[in-house]
Wavefront OBJ file of the C-alpha trace (Angstrom):
o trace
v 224.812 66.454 -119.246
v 226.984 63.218 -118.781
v 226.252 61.116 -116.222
v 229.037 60.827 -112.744
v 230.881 58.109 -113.377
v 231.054 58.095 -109.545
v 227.582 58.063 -108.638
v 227.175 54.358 -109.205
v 229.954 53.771 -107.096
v 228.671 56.504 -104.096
v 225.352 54.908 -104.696
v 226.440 51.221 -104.148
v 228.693 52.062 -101.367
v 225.314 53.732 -99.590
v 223.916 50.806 -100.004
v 226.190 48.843 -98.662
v 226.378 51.465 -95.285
v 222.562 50.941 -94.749
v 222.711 47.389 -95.326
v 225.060 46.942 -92.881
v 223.253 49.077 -90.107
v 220.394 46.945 -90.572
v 222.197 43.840 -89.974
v 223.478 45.509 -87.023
v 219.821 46.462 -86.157
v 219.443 42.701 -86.516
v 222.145 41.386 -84.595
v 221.119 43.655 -81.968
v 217.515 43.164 -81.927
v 218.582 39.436 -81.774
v 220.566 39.778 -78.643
v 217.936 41.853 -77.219
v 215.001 39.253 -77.419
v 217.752 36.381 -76.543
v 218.689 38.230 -73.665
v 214.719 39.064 -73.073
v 214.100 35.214 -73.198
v 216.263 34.342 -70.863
v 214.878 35.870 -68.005
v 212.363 32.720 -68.149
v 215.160 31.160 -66.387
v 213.619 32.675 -63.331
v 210.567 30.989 -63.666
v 212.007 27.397 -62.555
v 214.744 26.318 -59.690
v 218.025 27.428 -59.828
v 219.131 24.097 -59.909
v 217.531 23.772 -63.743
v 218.962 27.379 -64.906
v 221.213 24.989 -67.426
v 218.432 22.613 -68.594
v 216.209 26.192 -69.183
v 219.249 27.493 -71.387
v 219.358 24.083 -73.522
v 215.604 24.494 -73.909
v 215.737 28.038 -74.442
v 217.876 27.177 -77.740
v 215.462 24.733 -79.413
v 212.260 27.454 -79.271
v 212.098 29.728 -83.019
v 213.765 33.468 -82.543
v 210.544 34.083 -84.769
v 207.416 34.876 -82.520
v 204.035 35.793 -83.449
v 204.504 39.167 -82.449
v 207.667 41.444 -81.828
v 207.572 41.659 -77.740
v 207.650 38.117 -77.204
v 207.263 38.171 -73.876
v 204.884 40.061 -71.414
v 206.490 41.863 -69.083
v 203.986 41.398 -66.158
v 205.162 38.351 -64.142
v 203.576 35.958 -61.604
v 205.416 34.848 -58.044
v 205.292 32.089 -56.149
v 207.194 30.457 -53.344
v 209.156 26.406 -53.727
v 210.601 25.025 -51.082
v 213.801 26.143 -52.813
v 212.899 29.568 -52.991
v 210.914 32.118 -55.385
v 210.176 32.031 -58.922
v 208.651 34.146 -61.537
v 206.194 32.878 -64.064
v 205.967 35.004 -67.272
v 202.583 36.225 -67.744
v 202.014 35.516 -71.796
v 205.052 33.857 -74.294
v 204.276 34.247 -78.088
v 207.333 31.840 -79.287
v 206.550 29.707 -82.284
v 206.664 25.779 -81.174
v 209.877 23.829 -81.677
v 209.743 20.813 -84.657
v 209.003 17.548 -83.043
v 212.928 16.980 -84.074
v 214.147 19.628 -81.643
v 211.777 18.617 -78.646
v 213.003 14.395 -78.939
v 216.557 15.973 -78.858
v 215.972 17.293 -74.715
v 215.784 15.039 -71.929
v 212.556 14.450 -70.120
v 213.224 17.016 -67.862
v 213.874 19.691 -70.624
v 210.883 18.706 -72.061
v 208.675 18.988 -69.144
v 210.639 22.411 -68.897
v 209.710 23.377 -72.373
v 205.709 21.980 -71.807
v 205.672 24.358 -68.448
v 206.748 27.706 -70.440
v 204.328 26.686 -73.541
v 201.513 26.554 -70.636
v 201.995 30.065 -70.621
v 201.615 30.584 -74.390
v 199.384 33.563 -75.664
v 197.506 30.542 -77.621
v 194.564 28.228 -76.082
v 194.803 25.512 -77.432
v 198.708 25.549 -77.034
v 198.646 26.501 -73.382
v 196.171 23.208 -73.397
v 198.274 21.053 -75.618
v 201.243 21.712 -72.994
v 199.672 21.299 -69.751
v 198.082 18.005 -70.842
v 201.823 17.010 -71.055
v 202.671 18.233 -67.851
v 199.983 16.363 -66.414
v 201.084 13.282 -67.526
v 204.518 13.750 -65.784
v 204.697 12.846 -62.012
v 204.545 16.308 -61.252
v 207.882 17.643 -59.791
v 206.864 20.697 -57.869
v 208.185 23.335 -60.047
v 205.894 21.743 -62.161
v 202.575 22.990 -60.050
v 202.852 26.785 -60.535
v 202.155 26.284 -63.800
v 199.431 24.204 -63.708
v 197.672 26.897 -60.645
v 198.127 29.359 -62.942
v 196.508 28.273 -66.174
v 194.044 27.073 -64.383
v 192.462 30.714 -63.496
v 192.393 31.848 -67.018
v 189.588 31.881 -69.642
v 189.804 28.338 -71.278
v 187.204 25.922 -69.782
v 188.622 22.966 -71.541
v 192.090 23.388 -69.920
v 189.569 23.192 -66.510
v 188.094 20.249 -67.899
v 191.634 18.249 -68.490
v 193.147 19.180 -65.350
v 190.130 18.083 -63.304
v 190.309 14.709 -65.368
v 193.744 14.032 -64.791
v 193.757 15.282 -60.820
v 190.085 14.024 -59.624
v 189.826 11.460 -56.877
v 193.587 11.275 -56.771
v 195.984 12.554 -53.927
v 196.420 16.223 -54.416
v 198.123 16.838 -51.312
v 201.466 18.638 -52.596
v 199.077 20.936 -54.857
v 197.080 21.592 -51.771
v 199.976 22.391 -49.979
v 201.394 24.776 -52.729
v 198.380 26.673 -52.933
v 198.419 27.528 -49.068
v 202.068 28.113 -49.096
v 201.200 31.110 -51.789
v 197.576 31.946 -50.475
v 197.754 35.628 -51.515
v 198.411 34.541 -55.891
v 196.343 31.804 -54.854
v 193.679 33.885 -53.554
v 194.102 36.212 -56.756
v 193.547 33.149 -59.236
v 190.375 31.948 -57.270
v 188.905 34.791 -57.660
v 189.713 35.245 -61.135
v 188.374 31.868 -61.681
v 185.055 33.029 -60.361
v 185.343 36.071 -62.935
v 186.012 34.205 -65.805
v 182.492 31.770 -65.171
v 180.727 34.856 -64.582
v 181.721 36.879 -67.547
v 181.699 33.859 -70.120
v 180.404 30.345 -68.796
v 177.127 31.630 -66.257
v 174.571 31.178 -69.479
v 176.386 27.388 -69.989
v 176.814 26.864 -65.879
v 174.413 29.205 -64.137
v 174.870 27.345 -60.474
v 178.410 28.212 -59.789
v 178.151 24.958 -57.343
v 178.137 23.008 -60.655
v 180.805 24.817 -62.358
v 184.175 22.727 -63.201
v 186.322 25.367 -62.147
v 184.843 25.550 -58.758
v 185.109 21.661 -58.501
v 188.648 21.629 -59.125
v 189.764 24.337 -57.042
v 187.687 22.997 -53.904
v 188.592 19.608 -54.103
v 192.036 19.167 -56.028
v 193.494 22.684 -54.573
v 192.090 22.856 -51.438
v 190.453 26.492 -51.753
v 188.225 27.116 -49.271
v 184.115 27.533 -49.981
v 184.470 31.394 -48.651
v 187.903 32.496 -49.145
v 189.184 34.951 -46.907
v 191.604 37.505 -48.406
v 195.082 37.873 -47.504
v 196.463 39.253 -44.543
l 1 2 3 4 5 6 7 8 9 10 11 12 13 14 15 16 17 18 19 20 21 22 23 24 25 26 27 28 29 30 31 32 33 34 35 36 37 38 39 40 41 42 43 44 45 46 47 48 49 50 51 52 53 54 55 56 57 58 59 60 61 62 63 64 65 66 67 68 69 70 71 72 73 74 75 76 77 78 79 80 81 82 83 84 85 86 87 88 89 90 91 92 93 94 95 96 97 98 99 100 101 102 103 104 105 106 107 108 109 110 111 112 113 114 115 116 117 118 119 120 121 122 123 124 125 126 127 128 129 130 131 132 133 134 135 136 137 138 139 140 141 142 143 144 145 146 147 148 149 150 151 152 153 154 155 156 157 158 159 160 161 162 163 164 165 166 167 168 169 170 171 172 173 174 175 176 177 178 179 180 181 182 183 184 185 186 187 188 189 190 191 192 193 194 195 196 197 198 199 200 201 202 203 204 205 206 207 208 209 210 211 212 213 214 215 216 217 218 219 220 221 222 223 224 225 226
């Protein structure tokens, strides 16, 4: 039996009809995440919506996993109203090229949504860099909030950079958004007794206490929220 002279054609032209749904696919999963990532926007000032976008477009579309963002979110209140921190990011980091090309204040931008990375040492690498800013206040949600998570050495660095020095606006902060703050104290406590009690036994002694009590202003016994 001779071969169609047509089938290579009908078989090419298939190809070329589910090529072109899976670029579609692509384009489309593209705007998704894109329009995904920008809801990090609400997780600063309206006032830095534009300097979020320009950052926004120097992180990788490629993430380390396909829902690059968690969908659980984290509010607090600013003196200019209410944002929304994401709860996990999974973004690959920018190249060093791409981070020099945003101001300071996109950078500090960019450092505060890589404190909420899904990587330890990343969320550390970050906040040390928002530390060394002069910590705008947008700024402080960020830093609160790593600090009730799992990694002791993030603690360690925030205590370093904060102890003996006027924590006042932090302070301040924290009572402004006592119920979160109430929620991260105690998950502070949870975190040294699940995986630091053997290392730190008196919770007295543990960092995490120190730095809550003295740079945050939490309260020995705190009372729950209202």
């Amino acid at each position: 039996m001779e071969k169609d002279p047509d089938a290579p054609v009908i078989s090419n032209f298939s190809r070329c009809v589910e090529m072109l749904k899976e670029s579609k696919n692509m384009l489309f999963q593209c705007t998704k995440r894109w329009n995904k990532r920008k809801k990090i926007i609400y997780g600063f000032p309206k006032e830095l919506h534009d300097d979020v976008l320009t950052v926004l477009k120097v992180i990788p579309k490629k993430a380390y996993v396909p829902k690059d963002i968690s969908y659980y979110v984290s509010t607090y209140i600013l003196s200019s109203g209410e944002i929304h921190l994401p709860g996990q990011v999974y973004f690959y980091e920018p190249t060093i090229e791409d981070m020099y090309s945003l101001t300071e204040r996109q950078q500090t931008i960019l450092h505060c949504i890589y404190s909420r990375s899904h990587d330890g040492y990343m969320r550390e690498k970050h906040i040390t860099a928002i530390l060394s800013t002069d910590l705008p206040e947008w700024t402080l949600p960020y830093i609160v909030k790593v600090c009730e998570e799992s990694v002791i050495d993030i603690l360690k660095v925030v205590y370093a950079s904060l102890e003996g020095k006027d924590t006042e606006q932090i302070k301040q902060f924290c009572a402004n958004n006592y119920e979160s703050f109430y929620q991260s104290y105690n998950r502070m406590i949870s975190y040294w007794n699940a995986f630091y009690r053997n290392d730190c036994y008196e919770y007295k002694d543990y960092i995490g206490r120190k730095l809550f009590i003295e740079c945050f202003g939490a309260k020995r016994k705190m009372k729950p929220p209202k």
